[in-house]
C-alpha positions as CSV (number, residue, x, y, z in Angstrom):
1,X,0.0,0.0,0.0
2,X,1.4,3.5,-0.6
3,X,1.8,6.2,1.9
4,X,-1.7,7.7,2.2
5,X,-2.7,9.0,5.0
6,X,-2.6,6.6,7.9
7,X,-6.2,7.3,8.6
8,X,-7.2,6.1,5.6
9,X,-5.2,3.1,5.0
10,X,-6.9,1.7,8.5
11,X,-10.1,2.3,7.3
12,X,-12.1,-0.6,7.2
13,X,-15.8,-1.3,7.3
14,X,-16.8,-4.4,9.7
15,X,-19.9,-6.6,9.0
16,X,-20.5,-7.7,12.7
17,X,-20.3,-4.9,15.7
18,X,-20.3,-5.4,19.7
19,X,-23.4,-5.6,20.5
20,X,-22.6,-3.8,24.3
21,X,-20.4,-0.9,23.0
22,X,-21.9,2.5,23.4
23,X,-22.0,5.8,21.5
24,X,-21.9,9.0,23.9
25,X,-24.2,11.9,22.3
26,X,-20.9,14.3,22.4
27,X,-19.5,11.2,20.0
28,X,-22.7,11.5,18.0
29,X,-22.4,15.4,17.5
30,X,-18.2,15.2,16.2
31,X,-19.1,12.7,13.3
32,X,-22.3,15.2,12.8
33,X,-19.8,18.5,12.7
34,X,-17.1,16.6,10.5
35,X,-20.1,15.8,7.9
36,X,-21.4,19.4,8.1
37,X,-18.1,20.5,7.3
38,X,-18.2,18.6,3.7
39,X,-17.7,20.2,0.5
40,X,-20.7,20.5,-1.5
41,X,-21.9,22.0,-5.0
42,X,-22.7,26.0,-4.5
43,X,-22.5,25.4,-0.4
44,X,-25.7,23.9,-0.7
45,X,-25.2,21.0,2.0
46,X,-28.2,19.0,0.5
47,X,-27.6,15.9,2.9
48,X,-29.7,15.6,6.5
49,X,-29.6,12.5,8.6
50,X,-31.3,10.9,11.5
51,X,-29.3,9.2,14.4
52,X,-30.6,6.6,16.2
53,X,-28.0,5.2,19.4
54,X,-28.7,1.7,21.7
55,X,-31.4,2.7,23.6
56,X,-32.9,5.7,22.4
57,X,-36.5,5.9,21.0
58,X,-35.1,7.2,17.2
59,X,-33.0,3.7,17.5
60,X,-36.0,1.8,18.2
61,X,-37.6,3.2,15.4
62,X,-35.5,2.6,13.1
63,X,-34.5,-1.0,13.5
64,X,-37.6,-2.2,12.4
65,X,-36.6,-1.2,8.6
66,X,-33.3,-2.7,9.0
67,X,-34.6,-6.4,10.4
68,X,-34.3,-8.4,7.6
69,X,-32.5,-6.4,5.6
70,X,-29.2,-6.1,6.7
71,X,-29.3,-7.7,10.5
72,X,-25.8,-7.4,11.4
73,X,-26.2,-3.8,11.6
74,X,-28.5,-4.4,14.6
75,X,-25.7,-4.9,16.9
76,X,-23.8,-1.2,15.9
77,X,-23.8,1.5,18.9
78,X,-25.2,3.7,16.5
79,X,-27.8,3.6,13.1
80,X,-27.5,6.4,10.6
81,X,-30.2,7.2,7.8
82,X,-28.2,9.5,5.3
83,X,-30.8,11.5,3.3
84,X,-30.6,13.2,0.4
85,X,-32.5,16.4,-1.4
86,X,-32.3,15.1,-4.6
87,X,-31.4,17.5,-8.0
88,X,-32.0,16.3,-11.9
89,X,-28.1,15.9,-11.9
90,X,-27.8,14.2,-9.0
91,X,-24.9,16.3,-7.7
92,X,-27.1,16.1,-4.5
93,X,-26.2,12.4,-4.0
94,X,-22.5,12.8,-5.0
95,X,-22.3,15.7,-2.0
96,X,-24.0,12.9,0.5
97,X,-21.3,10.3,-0.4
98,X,-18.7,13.3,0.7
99,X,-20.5,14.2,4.0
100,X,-20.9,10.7,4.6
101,X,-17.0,10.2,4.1
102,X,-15.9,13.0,6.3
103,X,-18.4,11.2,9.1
104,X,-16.3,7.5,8.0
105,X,-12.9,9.2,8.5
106,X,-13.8,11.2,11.8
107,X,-15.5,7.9,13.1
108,X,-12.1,5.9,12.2
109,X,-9.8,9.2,14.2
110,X,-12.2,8.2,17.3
111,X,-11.3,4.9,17.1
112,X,-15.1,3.5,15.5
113,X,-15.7,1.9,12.6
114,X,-18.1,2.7,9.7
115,X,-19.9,0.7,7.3
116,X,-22.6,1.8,4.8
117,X,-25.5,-0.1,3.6
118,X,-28.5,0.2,1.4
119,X,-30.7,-3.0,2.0
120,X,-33.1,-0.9,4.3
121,X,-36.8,-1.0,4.1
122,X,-36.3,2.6,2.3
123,X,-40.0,3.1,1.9
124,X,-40.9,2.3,5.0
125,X,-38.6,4.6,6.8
126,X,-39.6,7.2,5.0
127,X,-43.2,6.8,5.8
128,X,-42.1,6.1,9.3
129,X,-40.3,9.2,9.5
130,X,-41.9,12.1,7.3
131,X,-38.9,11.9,4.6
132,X,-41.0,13.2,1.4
133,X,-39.7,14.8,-1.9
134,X,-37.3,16.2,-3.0
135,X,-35.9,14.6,0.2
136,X,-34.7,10.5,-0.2
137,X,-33.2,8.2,2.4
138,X,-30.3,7.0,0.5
139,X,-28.2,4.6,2.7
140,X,-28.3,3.8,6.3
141,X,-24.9,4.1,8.0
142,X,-23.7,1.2,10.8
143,X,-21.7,3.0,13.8
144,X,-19.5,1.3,16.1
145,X,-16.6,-1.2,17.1
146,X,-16.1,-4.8,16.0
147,X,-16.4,-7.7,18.7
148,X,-13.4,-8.8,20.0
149,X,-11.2,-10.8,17.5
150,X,-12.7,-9.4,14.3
151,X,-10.2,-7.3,12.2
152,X,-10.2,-6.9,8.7
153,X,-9.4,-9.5,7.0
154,X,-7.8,-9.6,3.5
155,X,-8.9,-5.8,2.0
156,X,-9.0,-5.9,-1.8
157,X,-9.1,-3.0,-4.2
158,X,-9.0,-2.5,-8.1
159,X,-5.0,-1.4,-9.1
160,X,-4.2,1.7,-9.7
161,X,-4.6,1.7,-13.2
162,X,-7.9,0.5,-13.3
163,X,-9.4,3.8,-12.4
164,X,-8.2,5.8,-15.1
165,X,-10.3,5.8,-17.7
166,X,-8.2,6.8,-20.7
């Protein structure tokens, strides 16, 4: 791997969580402020979200659209819907995968790990939760540590080369 930042070559996105680790509120606000301070297209900042930690009422809300879906979220200390106001050029969704990747990178600084999903009852949270047009639920986000043992494994990414298109 080459010398990026250290922060980023850490980063990795478990599949399972401790299903006892906690998320303080003061933890919840950081990721909230590194996402806020995201580029975006004219400043617009078209991304909101809705946090839901172990034991709060939003959690409990919320898992119901997950069950089923993507169950190994469940355990995470914290659920994350990441909404979008959507644009005809979608440049509103492009500035929500930024946001979303300032939270992922402040999350791995503090020591959590991050992993994004979208097999979520979408519909059904939006009903649940007032989300109309032009605002979508996009993905859901997974907050929290992996259970003792778990580490990541064998990471595998496309060379180089491959992302050039010409």
């Amino acid at each position: 791997m080459t010398d990026i930042a250290p922060v980023l070559r850490g980063r990795w996105s478990p599949r399972s969580y401790d299903p006892i680790q906690t998320i303080s509120p003061d933890d919840v606000s950081l990721l909230l402020e590194a996402a806020r301070w995201a580029p975006s297209a004219m400043n617009r900042q078209p991304w909101r979200f809705i946090v839901g930690i172990r034991g709060d009422q939003t959690r409990s809300r919320l898992e119901p659209f997950v069950t089923g879906h993507s169950d190994w979220a469940l355990d995470a200390a914290a659920l994350v819907v990441n909404i979008c106001e959507s644009d005809e050029r979608g440049i509103g969704f492009y500035d929500l995968g930024d946001a979303v990747a300032h939270m992922s990178i402040q999350a791995e600084e503090m020591g959590l790990h991050v992993r994004q999903f979208g097999s979520f009852d979408q519909q059904g949270l939006a009903a649940e939760f007032g989300i109309e047009a032009p605002f979508v639920p996009i993905t859901m986000t997974a907050i929290g540590v992996p259970p003792a043992g778990v580490g990541p494994g064998v990471r595998e990414r496309v060379d180089v080369d491959q992302l050039l298109w010409i």
